[in-house]
C-alpha positions, 0 to 999 in steps of 0.5 A: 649284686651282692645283699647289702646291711649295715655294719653296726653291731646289734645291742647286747639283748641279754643286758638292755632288751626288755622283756618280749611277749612272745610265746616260746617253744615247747622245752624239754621235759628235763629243762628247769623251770628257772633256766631262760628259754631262748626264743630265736626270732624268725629272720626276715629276708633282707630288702634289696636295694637297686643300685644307681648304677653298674660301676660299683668297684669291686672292693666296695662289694667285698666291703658290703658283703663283709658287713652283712655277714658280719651282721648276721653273724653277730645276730645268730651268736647272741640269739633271741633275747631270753625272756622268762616262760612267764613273760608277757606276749607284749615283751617278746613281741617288742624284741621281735620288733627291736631285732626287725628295726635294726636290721633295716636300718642297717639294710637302709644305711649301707644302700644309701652308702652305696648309693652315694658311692654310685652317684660319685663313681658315675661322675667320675666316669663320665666327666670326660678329662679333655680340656684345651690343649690337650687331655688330662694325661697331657697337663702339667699336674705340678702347676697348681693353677693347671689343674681340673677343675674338681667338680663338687659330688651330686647330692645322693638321688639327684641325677648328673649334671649335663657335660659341656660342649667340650666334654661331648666334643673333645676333639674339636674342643681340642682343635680350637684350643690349639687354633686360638693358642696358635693365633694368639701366638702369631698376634703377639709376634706381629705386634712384636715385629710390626712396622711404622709405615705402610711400605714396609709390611713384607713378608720378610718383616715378619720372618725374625726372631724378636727378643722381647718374645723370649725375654719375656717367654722365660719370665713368664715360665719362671713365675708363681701363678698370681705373679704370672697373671699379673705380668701377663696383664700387664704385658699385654696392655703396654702391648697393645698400647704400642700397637695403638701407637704403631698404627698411629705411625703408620697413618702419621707417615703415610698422610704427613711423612713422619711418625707420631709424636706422642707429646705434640700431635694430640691436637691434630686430632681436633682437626682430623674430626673436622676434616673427616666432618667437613668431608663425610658429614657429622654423621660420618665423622661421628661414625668414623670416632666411633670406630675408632675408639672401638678399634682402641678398645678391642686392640687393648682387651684383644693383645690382653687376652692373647698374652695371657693365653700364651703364659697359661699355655707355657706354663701347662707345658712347662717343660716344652716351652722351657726348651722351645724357648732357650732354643729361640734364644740361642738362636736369636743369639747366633743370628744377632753374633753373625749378623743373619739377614733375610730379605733386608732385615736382620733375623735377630730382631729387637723392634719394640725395644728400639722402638721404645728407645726411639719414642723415649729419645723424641719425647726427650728432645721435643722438651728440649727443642721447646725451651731452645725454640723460645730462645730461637724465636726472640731472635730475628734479623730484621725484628728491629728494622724500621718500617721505613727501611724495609720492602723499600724496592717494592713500594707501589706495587700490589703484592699477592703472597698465594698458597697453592693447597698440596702444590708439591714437587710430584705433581710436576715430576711424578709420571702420573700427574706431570703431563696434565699439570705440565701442560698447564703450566706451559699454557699458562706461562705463554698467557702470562707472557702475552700479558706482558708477565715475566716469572722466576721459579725455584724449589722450597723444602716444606717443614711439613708433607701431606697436611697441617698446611699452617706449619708451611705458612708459617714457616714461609713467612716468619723465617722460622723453621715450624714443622711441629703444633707445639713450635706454631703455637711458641711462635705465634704468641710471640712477636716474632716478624712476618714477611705479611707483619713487614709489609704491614710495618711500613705503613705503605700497604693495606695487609689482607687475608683471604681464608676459605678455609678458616670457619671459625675465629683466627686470632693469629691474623694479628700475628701475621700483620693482617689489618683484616681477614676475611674467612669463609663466613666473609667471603658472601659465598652461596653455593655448595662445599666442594669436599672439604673446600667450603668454596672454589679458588676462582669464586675465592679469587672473585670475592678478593676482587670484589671485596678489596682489589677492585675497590679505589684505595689510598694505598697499594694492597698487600694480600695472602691468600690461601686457595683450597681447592687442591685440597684431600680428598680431590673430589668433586673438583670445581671446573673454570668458568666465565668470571662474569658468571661467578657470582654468589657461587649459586652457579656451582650446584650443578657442577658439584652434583656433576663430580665424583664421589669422593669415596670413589676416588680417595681409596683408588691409587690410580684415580687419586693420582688423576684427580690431585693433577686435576685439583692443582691444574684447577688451583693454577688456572684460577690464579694466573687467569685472575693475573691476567684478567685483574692484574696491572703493571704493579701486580707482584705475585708469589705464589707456592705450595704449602706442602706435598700432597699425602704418600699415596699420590706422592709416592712413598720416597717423595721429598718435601719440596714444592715449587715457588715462583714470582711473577711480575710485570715490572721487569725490574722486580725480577732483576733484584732476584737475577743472582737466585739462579731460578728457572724462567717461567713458573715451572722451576726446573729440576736443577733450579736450586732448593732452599728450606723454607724458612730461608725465603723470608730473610732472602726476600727482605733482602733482595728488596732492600729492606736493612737487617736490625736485630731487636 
């Protein structure tokens, strides 16, 4: 290594030196006494500075090796300062001095150059160029918001920093890069491609080209950097938005048959917590929100991420992804022109943009439907009736309006479920029959499929089509009139309700013409929950008997009841027993501690179909025993489905028809719904004829004489 110095020039001594005390040679004999006396000062050797490190370039050392000769030879042309042969000791000892001083500042100055140098080039070395994605040489150096991260210069003498993980590890650093890219990619597309009901995730779902990844890919290149993070952001949180809306979908539909309503159905979430609470306990509703709200929460920061990911990439690789991307495009643009298809779909797929449309259309038809649904509403064909002219063919006779909780179609005609409740209904008819019964039985199209059971209620009774919250709560605040509110009209009944299922204050019994109700708290029960029921159909059906239908009364009783048992998650279910052993319902402790886990059963697709067949043999036996047991000549009875029950038992295609029947003793009652053409017996055939359900109340007043008088 070469000996370092500093390039400054020493000062002029001949000029600015003071005079040294040093003591000269000997001149020669010939030299005047007035001619200055050149002293040379002995030079010292230099001091030789180690270097930081062996990676000093080249050109440096030619540059240090420059300076130093050009130190000394500035140093040997202009000599010793001259001093005077009389000059003092003391002065030439201070140019000695002078000269020593600066030539280890030089030697001081240009190691410490070096140094620095040094430190800086063995930063530069080690600092290994790999980043995510690929190498240095890899980066698309053009984009200013690609490239390295310049790293600020150690402090001369301090040691270097510690490399990262993925500078030591640049392969595997490299691998992981490619493989988040890669699942960011793959989370972008699924949630691009996804779609709204659970049946539909197939493979060849999946297997197309969606427009809005290219669309939004070319924008996306195109960007300034600050724009582009922006964009991406955004993008990523509708995004992620549209998947929380698609999962939404998908619960809507497999659970009530239709998709999410974005204006209407916040509200059922309010009774999803009190399900879930009257099901899996506080804790586990608590629980289960909690869950949710995270699954939002990650869905949101996660799609985030994963588009911002994808754009940075891209822009890294311009090049590549310009092309990547105008191939998918002209692809996309082949496939749409010839109509390729792979499995079903349509290669050249535009899910999301339909999607939106799709949920921009309902939002503007439910604001249109709520307007044109009050009009609707105010219209009633036997709103201006008199009491005296309606129901007039069933005066005297005890009528019992019961919804069977989930009673739908499947559990009679799906394979898994129809020879138990089949049979049932069969023993059930003969039973009936020896009573001396007759029935008639039909199909009814619910307005609602696998929950919110109010909306089938009250379709049924006032007439009116109600297959969403904001159509209930229109109708209910209004006067509209109800089959129960027809009966109360005339005076000629005592209207009451049995609701198991109510827990809390029900201000639509008014509504509904109920001259009282009797909710869970009212009905004295002591015994256990059964799941989400908060009692058996039978001990309901015996606190009805109990409370109003074995007492003396001045008038015949009107009654709707509304029997749970039957209800999600059909587990543990209650078993019949002796009436007389009914009591407080104590006597279900054993029977509820005896049944299954609802856990076990909710989540088996097999076990889930048996026990929903069980619940709805329960539900039929409790009601057509009570018949029998407590009924009399003028006994009318109506009893339905208030719905289908979920997809999962009923089967993805199923429609949402649910049987009705009628079940008298007076024969006669039967006659005036002779030209129905219903099936005989309580299980209506597969031809019988299918009605919407709102078409039953007018049906219904008419064929028992009541007279039509709009208001």
């Amino acid at each position: 290594m070469s000996r370092t110095t500093n390039s400054r020039q020493l000062p002029d001594t001949d000029r600015t030196t003071p005079e040294t005390d040093v003591t000269p040679e000997t001149p020669p004999a010939d030299t005047p006494d007035d001619t200055p006396v050149s002293t040379l000062v002995e030079e010292k050797p230099a001091v030789d500075i180690p270097a930081v490190s062996d990676k000093t370039s080249e050109a440096d050392e030619t540059n240090e090796a420059d300076k130093t000769s050009e130190v000394d030879e500035k140093t040997e042309a202009e000599g010793a300062p001259a001093v005077e042969p009389d000059a003092a000791p003391e002065e030439a000892a201070a140019v000695e001095e002078n000269v020593a001083a600066e030539r280890t500042s030089a030697v001081e100055e240009s190691g410490t150059a070096q140094t620095t140098s040094a430190v800086e080039e063995d930063a530069a070395v080690e600092k290994d160029p790999a980043v995510e994605g690929g190498t240095a040489s890899d980066q698309d150096t053009s984009d200013p918001d690609t490239s390295a991260d310049d790293q600020p210069a150690e402090a001369p003498g301090e040691p270097a920093a510690p490399r990262k993980w993925r500078d030591r590890h640049a392969v595997a650093a490299r691998n992981v890069g490619w493989t988040v890219t890669g699942l960011s990619l793959v989370l972008v597309c699924f949630a691009l491609l996804m779609p709204t009901s659970a049946p539909k995730f197939t493979p060849g779902v999946f297997l197309r080209i969606p427009v809005e990844a290219v669309l939004g890919a070319a924008v996306l290149i195109v960007l300034p950097r600050k724009p582009r993070i922006v964009v991406a952001i955004l993008s990523g949180a509708i995004l992620g938005l549209l998947t929380v809306l698609n999962l939404l979908d998908v619960g809507f539909n497999m659970f009530l048959g239709r998709g999410f309503n974005v204006v209407l159905d916040w509200v059922l979430f309010d009774d999803a917590q009190s399900y879930l609470k009257d099901t899996m306990g506080n804790g586990g509703a608590i629980g289960a929100v909690i869950a949710v709200v995270a699954l939002v929460l990650i869905v949101l920061v996660v799609m985030t991420l994963a588009v911002l990911r994808v754009s940075n990439v891209m822009t890294r690789n311009r090049d590549a992804a310009s092309r990547v991307t105008l191939v998918a495009g002209t692809a996309w643009v082949t496939c749409a022109a010839l109509g390729l298809q792979l499995s079903g779909p349509g290669i050249a797929a535009r899910t999301t943009v339909a999607r939106v449309e799709d949920r921009v259309n309902r939002v503007q038809a439910t604001l249109k439907d709520e307007a044109a649904f009050a009009k609707e509403a105010k219209k009633d064909a036997f709103g201006g009736t008199p009491g005296d002219q309606l129901l007039t063919d069933l005066r005297g006779k005890d009528v019992m309006i019961a919804f069977i909780e989930s009673y739908g179609r499947s559990a009679i005609e799906d394979e898994a479920t129809a020879a138990g409740v089949d049979a049932t209904l069969t023993a059930k008819n003969e039973a009936l029959t020896k009573a001396g019964y007759s029935a008639k039985s039909g199909w009814l199209t619910s307005a609602t499929y696998g929950g919110s059971s109010w909306l089938g209620h009250s379709t049924f009774l006032s007439g009116l089509w109600i297959n969403n919250q904001n159509r209930y709560r229109t109708v209910t605040a209004g006067e509209h009139l109800t089959l129960t509110g027809a009966f109360q009209r005339t005076g000629a009944w005592r209207t009451v309700g049995v609701m198991p299922g109510v827990q809390k204050n029900w201000p639509e019994g008014k509504f509904y013409g109920l001259d009282n109700v009797y909710d869970s708290r009212e009905l004295g029960y002591e015994g256990p929950k059964f799941s989400w029921s908060t009692m058996p159909d039978q001990y309901a059906l015996s606190a009805f008997e109990r409370l109003e239908h074995g007492k003396k009364r001045d008038k015949p009783l009107m009654s709707e009841i509304i029997l749970t048992s039957s209800h999600q998650p059909w587990a543990p279910i209650p078993k019949m027993i002796p009436w007389d052993q009914v009591g407080d319902g104590s006597v279900y402790e054993g029977i509820e501690k005896a049944g299954k886990d609802p856990a076990d059963v909710f989540y088996d697709s097999k076990k889930v179909k048996e026990e929903y067949g069980k619940s709805i043999q329960y539900s039929v036996n409790s009601l057509i025993d009570y018949v029998v047991k407590y009924g009399s000549k003028n006994t009318v009875l109506v009893f339905l489905g208030d719905h289908q029950p979920l997809a999962s038992v009923s089967g993805s295609n199923a429609g949402r028809d649910v049987p009705v029947s009628i079940v008298a003793h007076d024969k006669s009652v039967l006659d005036k719904i002779d030209d129905w053409g219903w099936t005989d017996g309580i299980k209506p055939d597969k031809s019988a004829p299918v009605w919407r359900m709102d078409s039953f109340r007018d049906r219904f007043l008419t064929a028992y004489g009541s007279t039509p008088a709009k208001r």
